[in-house]
C-alpha positions in Angstrom: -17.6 -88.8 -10.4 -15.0 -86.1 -9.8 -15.5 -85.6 -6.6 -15.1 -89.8 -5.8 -12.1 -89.9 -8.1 -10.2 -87.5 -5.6 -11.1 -89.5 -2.5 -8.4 -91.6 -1.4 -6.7 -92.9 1.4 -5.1 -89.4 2.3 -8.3 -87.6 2.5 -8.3 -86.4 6.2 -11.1 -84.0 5.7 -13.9 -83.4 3.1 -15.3 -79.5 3.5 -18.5 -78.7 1.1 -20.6 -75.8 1.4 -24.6 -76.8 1.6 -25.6 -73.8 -0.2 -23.4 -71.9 -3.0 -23.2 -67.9 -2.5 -22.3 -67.1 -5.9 -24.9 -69.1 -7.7 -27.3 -70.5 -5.3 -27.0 -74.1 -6.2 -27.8 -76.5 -3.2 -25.4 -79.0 -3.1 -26.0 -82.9 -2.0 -24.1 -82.5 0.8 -25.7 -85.7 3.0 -24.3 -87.5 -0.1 -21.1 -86.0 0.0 -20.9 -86.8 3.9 -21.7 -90.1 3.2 -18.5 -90.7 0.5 -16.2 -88.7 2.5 -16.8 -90.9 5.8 -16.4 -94.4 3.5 -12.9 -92.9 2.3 -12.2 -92.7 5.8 -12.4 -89.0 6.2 -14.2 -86.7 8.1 -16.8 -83.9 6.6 -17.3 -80.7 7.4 -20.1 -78.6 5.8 -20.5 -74.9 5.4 -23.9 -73.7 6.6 -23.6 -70.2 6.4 -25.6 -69.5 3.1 -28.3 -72.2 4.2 -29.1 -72.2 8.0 -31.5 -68.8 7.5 -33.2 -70.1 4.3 -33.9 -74.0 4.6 -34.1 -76.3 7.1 -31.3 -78.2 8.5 -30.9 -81.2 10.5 -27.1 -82.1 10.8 -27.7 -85.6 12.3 -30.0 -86.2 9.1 -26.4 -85.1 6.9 -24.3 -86.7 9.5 -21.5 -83.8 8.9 -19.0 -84.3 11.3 -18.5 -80.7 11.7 -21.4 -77.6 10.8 -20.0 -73.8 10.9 -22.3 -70.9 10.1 -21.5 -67.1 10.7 -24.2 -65.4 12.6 -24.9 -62.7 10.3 -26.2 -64.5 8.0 -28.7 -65.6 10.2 -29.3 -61.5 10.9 -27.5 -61.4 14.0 -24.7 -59.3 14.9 -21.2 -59.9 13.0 -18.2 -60.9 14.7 -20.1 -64.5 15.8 -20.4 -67.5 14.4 -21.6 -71.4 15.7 -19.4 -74.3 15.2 -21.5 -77.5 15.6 -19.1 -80.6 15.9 -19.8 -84.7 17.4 -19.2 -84.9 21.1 -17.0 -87.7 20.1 -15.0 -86.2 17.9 -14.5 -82.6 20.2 -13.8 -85.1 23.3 -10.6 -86.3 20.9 -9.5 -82.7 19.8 -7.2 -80.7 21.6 -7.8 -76.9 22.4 -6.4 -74.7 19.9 -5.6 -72.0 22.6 -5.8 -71.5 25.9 -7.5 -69.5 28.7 -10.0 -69.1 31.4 -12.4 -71.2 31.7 -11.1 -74.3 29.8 -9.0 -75.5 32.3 -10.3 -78.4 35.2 -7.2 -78.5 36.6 -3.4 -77.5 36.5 -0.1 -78.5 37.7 3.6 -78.2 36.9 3.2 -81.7 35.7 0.3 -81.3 33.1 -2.7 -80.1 32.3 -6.4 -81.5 32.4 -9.0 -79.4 30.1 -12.7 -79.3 30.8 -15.0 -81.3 28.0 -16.8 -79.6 25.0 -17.4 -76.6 24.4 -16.0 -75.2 27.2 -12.2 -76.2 26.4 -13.1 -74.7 23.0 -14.3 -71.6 24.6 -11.1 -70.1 26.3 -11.5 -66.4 28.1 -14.4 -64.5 28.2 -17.0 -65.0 25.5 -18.2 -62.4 22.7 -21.5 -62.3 25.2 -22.9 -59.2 23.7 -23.1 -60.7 20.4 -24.2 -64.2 21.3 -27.6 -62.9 22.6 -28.1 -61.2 19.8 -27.8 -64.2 17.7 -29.8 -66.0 19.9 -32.8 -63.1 19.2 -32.0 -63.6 15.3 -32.6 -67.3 15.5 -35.5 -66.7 17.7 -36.4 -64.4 14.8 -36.2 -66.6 12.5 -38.2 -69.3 14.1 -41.2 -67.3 15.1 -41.5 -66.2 11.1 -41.0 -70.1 10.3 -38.6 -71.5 8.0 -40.4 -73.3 6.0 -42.4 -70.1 5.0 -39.5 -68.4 4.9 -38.3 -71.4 2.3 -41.4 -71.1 0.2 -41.6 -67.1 0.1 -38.2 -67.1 -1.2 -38.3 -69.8 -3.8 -41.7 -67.8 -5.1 -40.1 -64.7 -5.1 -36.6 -66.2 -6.7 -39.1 -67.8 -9.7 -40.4 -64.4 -10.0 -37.1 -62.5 -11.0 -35.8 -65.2 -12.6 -39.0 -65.0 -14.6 -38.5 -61.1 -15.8 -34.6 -61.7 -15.2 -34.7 -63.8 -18.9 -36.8 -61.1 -20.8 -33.8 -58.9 -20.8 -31.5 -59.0 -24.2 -28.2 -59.4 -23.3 -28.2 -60.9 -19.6 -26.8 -64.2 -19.0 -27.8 -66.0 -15.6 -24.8 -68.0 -14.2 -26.1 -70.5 -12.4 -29.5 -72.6 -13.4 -29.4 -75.4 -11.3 -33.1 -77.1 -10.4 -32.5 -76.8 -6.6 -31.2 -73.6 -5.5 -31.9 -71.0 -2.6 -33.3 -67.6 -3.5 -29.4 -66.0 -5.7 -29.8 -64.6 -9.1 -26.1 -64.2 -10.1 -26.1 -62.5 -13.7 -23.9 -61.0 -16.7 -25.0 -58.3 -18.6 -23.8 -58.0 -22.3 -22.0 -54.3 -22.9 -21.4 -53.8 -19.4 -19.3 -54.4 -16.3 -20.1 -55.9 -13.2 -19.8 -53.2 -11.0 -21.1 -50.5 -13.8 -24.6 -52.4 -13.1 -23.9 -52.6 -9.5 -23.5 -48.7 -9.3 -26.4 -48.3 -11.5 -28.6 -50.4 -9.0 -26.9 -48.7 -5.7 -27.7 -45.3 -6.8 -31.2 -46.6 -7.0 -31.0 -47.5 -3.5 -30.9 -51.8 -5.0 -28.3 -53.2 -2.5 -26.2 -55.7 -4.7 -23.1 -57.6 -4.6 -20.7 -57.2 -7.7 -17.5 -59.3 -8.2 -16.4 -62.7 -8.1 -18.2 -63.6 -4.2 -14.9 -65.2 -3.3 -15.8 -67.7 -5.8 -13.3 -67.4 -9.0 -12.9 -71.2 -9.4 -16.7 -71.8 -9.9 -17.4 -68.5 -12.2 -14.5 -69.7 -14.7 -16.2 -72.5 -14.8 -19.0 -70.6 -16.4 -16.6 -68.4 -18.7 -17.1 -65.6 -16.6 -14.6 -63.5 -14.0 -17.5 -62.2 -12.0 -21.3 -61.3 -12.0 -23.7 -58.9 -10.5 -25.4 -61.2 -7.7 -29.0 -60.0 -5.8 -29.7 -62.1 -2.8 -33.6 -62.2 -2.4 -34.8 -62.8 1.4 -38.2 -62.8 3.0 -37.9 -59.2 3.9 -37.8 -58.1 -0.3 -41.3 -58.2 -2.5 -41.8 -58.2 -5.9 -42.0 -54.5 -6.3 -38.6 -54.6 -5.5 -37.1 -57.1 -8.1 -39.3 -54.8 -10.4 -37.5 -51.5 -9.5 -34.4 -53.6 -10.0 -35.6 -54.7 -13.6 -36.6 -51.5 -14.6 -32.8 -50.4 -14.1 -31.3 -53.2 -16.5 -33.8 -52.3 -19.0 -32.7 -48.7 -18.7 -29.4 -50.0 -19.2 -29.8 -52.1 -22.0 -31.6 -49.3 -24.3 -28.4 -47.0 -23.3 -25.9 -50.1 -24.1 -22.8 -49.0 -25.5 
């Protein structure tokens, strides 16, 4: 109801991530698309946390626009995929200019070539595009609707042995969520548990994810946040719960 009430005739763009990285929720987004394009407006939606983890079919959403960075996808960094309607990237104009977006040129004017390539001025990051190319083709050969399942398994185990811990706080409960376990635990800091699980060789993220409006909407100014893929076990999220429960019986 919030997000209707701010639709109005000056809405020129709705943009919605599909999958939230500081608490995993998975938002409604072909819903979203659908409001935004009866205010008149167009919709962008922010794969990046979603594309490696669920399945996606942007004509199913009916975003006007779909933007993911490769490395989430585990390809190199430094690349990312725009995804946008032909009709809408034949009406655009470049936003710079170079070699190989131009069909022709005069003193007079200037034609551009059609999408992609007048988006795609100079030479390309080439390098890096086949290796996100090899990443996707990774990612397909493993499946991702195994991929999907594994993780939501694994995510309902540490979630699981997450709550037996006195004093932790999970931010972020929703029903439909990808595999993030964002947490606060009571007597310590975010990044006090973050070190505590680094120098046990537990790769976390601790802070506020780039997120603040969200986490103050839970109380909190950041949390300790374990992304679970395919490539972790549950041996894993048991070494990782054997360090909170050291820390909670040393609690200050």
């Amino acid at each position: 109801e919030e997000y209707k009430r701010l639709l109005n005739d000056r809405t020129k763009l709705v943009a919605v991530t599909q999958v939230s990285n500081a608490l995993g929720t998975v938002v409604p987004v072909k819903e979203i698309v659908e409001l935004a394009h009866r205010a008149g407006a167009k919709a962008l939606v922010d794969g990046a946390q979603s594309v490696s983890h669920m399945r996606v079919d942007v004509q199913a959403i009916d975003a006007d626009f779909f933007v993911f960075s490769g490395h989430k996808v585990f390809a190199p960094t430094g690349i990312g995929v725009v995804y946008g309607k032909r009709a809408i990237l034949e009406d655009m104009p470049p936003w710079q200019g170079g070699g190989n977006m131009i069909q022709d040129v005069t003193f007079e004017r200037t034609i551009y070539h059609g999408p992609p390539a007048r988006f795609e001025a100079g030479t390309g990051n080439i390098a890096d595009a086949v290796g996100l190319g090899a990443a996707i083709d990774y990612v397909e050969r493993i499946g991702i609707e195994n991929i999907a399942r594994y993780e939501h398994d694994l995510l309902a185990y540490a979630t699981q042995h997450l709550l037996t811990i006195p004093g932790l706080r999970l931010i972020g409960t929703a029903a439909d969520k990808a595999s993030v376990a964002s947490f606060v635990l009571q007597g310590y800091k975010t990044e006090e548990v973050g070190h505590a699980l680094n120098e046990e060789g537990i790769a976390v993220r601790s802070g506020h994810h780039c997120a603040q409006p969200i986490l103050r909407r839970f109380g909190v100014e950041a949390t300790v946040r374990p992304s679970l893929a395919f490539y972790n076990t549950c041996q894993e999220v048991d070494s990782m719960i054997a360090v909170l429960r050291r820390l909670v019986a040393h609690r200050r």
